[in-house]
C-alpha positions as CSV (number, residue, x, y, z in Angstrom):
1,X,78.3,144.6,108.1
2,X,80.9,144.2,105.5
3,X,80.3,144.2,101.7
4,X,76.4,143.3,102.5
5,X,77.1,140.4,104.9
6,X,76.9,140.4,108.7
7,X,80.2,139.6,110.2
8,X,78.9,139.1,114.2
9,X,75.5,138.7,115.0
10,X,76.0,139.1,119.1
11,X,75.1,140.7,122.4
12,X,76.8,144.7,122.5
13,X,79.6,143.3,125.3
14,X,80.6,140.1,123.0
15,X,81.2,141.9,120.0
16,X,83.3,144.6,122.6
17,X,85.0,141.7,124.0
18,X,85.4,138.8,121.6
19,X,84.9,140.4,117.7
20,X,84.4,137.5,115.6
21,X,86.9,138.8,113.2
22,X,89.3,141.6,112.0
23,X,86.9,143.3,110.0
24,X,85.0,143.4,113.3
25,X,87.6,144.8,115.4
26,X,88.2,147.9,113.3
27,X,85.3,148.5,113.1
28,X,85.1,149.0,116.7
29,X,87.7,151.6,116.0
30,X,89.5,151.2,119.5
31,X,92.1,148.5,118.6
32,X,95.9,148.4,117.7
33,X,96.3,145.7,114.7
34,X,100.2,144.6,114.1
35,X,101.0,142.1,111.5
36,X,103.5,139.5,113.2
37,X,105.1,136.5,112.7
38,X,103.5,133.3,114.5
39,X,106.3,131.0,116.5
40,X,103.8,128.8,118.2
41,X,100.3,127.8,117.5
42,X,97.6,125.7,119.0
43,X,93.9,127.0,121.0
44,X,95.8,130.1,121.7
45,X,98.9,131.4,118.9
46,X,102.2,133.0,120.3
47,X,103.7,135.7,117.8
48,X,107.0,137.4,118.3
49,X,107.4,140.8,118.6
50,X,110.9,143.2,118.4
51,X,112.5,142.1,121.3
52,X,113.5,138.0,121.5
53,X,112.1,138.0,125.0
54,X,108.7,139.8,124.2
55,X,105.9,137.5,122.6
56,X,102.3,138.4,122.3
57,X,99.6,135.0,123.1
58,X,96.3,135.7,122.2
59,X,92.8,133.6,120.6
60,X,93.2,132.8,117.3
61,X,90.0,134.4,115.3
62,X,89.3,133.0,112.7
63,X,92.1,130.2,113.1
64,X,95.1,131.7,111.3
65,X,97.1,129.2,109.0
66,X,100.6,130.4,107.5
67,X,103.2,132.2,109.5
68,X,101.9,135.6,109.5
69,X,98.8,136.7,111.5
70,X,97.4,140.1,112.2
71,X,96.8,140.4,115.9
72,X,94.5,143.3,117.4
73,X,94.2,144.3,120.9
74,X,93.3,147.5,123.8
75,X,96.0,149.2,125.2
76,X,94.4,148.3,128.6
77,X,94.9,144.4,127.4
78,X,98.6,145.0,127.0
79,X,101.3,143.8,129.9
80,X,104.4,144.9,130.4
C-alpha cells in the first residue's frame, strides 16, 4: 500500500523477486536504489555507472522514459 492504493497484488516470492514498482522495492527494505543515467533502452535498459567499462542492465519497471532512471537491486544480484 501506498497513499491508500495497492501497488502489487501478488504471490509473497513475486513481490520478493519482481516488485512491481519502486515504491515496492523499498518497501521490501532489502534493496540498493541508485539514480543513473540510461545509455541504452529497449525490453531490458542499460545505465552507466562510474567506470566507462561498468554498465548495469536490468527490467525496466514501470517502463522508464527520459534519461535518468532509478534502478534497485540485492547485493547477491550484483556481478563483478
Amino acid at each position: 500500500m501506498k497513499d491508500g492504493a495497492a501497488q502489487q497484488i501478488a504471490p509473497p516470492t513475486e513481490v520478493y523477486a519482481q516488485p512491481a514498482n519502486l515504491s515496492v522495492a523499498r518497501f521490501m527494505g532489502y534493496r540498493n536504489v541508485l539514480a543513473l543515467d540510461v545509455v541504452q533502452r529497449g525490453r531490458r535498459a542499460r545505465h552507466a555507472v562510474a567506470a566507462p567499462t561498468s554498465a548495469l542492465t536490468g527490467m525496466r519497471k514501470p517502463p522508464a522514459g527520459g534519461t535518468r532512471a532509478a534502478v534497485a537491486f540485492r547485493p547477491e544480484e550484483a556481478v563483478v
